[in-house]
C-alpha positions in Angstrom: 0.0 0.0 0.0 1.5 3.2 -0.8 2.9 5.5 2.1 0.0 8.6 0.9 -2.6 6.4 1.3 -1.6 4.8 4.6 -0.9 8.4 5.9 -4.4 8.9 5.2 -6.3 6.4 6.9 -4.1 6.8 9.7 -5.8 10.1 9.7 -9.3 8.9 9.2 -9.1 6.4 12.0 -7.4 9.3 13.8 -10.1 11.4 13.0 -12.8 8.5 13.7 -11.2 7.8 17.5 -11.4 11.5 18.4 -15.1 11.3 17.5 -15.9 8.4 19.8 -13.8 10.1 22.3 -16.2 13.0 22.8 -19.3 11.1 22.5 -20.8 9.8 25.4 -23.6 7.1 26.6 -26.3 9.6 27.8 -29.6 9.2 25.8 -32.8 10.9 25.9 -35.8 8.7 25.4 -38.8 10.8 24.3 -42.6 8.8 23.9 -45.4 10.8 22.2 -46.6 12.7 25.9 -43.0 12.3 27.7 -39.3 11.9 27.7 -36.5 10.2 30.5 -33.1 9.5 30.2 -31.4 6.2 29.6 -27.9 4.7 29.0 -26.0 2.9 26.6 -24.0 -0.4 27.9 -22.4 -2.8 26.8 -25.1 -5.2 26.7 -27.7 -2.7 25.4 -29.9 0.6 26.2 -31.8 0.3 29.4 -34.0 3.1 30.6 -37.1 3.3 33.0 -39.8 3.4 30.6 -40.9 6.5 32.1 -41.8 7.6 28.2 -43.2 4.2 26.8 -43.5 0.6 27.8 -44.4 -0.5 24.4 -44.6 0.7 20.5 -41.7 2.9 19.3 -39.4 5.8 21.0 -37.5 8.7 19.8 -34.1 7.6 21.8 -31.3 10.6 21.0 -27.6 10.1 21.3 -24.9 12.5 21.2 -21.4 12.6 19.4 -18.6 14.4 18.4 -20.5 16.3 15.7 -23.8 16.7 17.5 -27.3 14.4 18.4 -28.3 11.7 16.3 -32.0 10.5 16.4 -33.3 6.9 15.8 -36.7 5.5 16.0 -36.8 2.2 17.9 -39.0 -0.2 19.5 -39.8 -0.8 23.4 -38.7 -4.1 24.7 -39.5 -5.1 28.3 -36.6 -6.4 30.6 -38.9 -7.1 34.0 -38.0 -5.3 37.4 -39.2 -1.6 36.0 -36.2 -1.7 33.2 -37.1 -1.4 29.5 -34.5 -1.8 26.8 -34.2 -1.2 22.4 -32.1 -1.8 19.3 -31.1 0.5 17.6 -29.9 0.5 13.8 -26.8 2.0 14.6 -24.1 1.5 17.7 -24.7 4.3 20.3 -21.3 5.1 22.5 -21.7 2.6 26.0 -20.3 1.9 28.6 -20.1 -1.2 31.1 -22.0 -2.2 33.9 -21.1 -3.0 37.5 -22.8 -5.4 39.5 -21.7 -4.8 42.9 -24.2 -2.9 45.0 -22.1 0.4 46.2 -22.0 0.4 50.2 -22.9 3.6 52.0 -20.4 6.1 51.8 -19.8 5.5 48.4 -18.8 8.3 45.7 -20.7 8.2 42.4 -20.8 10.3 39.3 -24.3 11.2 38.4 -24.7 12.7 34.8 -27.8 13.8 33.0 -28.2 16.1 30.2 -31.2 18.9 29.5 -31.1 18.6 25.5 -27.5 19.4 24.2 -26.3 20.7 28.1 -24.7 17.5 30.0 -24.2 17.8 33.4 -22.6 15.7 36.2 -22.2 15.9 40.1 -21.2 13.7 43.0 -23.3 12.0 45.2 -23.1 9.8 48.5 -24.4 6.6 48.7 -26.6 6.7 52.2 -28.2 4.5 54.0 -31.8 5.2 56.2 -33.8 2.7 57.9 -37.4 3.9 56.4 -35.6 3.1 52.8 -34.7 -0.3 51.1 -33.0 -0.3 48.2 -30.2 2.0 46.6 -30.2 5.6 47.5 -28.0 8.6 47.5 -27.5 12.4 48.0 -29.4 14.7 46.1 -27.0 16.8 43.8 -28.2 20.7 43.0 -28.5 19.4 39.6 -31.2 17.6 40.2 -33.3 19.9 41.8 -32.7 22.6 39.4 -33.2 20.2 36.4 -36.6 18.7 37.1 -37.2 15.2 35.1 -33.5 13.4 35.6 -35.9 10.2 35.9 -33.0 7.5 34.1 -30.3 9.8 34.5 -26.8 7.2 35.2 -24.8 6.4 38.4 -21.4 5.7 37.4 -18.4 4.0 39.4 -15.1 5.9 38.8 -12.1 3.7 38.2 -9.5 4.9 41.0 -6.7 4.8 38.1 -8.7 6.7 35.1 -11.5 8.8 36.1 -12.6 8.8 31.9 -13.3 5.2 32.9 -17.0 4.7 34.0 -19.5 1.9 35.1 -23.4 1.9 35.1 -24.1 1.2 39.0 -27.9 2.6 38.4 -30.3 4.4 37.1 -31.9 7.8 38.9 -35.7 6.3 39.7 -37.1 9.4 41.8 -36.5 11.4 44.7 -37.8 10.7 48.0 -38.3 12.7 51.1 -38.7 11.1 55.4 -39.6 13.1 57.9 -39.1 12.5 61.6 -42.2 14.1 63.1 -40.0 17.1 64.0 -40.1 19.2 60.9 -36.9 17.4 59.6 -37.0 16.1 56.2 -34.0 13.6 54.6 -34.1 14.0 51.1 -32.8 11.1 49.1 -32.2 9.2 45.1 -34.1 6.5 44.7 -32.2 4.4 42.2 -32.6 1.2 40.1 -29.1 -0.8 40.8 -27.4 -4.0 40.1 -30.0 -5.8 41.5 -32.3 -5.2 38.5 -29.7 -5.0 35.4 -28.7 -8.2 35.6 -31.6 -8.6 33.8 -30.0 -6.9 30.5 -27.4 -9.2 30.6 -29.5 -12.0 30.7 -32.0 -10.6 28.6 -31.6 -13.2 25.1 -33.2 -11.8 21.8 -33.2 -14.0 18.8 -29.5 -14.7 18.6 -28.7 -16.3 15.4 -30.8 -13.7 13.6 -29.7 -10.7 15.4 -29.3 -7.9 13.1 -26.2 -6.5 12.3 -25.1 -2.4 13.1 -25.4 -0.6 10.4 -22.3 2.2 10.1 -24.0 5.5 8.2 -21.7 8.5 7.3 -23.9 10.8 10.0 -22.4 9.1 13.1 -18.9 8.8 11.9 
């Protein structure tokens, strides 16, 4: 192959890399009366189905150059979870399955259309909750709707290198009977995605990604 063209899809793949590099898992899932967030993994999308639980969804992911929209269909995953293919291959990233203990720091991002955000929480712990909760970040609050926004872990040796711990479900609030309210994350952990792992479509038919000029 001659050195010119080598040169130049070097710079294509370069080009292709830095792309993918500034895209990121956050989707918005938007039904025909409502929208929620949802996140791209490894083993799929998985959202609330706060929008839809059946029929077809608007889902939106970003890139390097900007959104890109796809019609799909709602699939059911059980325990509250929904999940959909896509035609093309959204940027994802991997799940954990071990439940954070109180004390925890996660990375909670969201996005209001093209804005992204991200804070910090704390996972807590309250004896009038079961199940995951966490800190509510000012992000939050001030962007009403987060329902399916992502809790990441942080690896302790790259912080650009996240895991899906939950999804945001709600917020909660307990009082004590004193006039003091705990305010709280409700989230959907790793004791419900386990079910997009195991979640089997029609294997040996599956279809293939298709690769379009508008995501590359």
């Amino acid at each position: 192959m001659k050195p010119v063209l080598l040169a130049l899809l070097a710079l294509i793949v370069t080009a292709c890399q830095g792309t993918r590099t500034l895209a990121d898992p956050v989707l918005e899932i938007r039904g025909e009366e409502s929208s929620e967030l949802g996140v791209a993994t490894d083993y799929g999308l998985v959202f609330l189905g706060r929008s839809a639980r059946s029929g077809t969804v608007e889902v939106s992911a970003w890139f390097g150059d900007g959104p890109s929209v796809e019609q799909v269909a709602v699939e059911p995953l059980g325990g509250g979870l929904f999940t959909a293919e896509p035609e093309i291959r959204f940027p994802r990233v991997p799940i954990s399955f071990q439940t954070p203990p109180p004390g925890s720091k996660l990375l909670a991002i969201g996005r209001v259309g093209r804005e992204r955000w991200q804070a910090e929480v704390e996972v807590a712990l309250d004896p009038a909750i079961e199940g995951l909760i966490t800190s509510v970040p000012p992000e939050v609050v001030a962007n009403d709707g987060q329902v399916g926004a992502g809790l990441y872990v942080v690896d302790s040796e790259d912080d650009h290198k996240l895991h899906l711990v939950g999804l945001v479900s709600g917020r909660v609030e307990v009082g004590d009977g004193t006039g003091s309210v705990r305010r709280y994350l409700t989230v959907v952990g790793p004791d419900q995605l386990w079910r997009l792992v195991t979640y089997r479509r029609d294997l040996p038919h599956k279809r293939k990604f298709v690769y379009r000029d508008d995501i590359l």
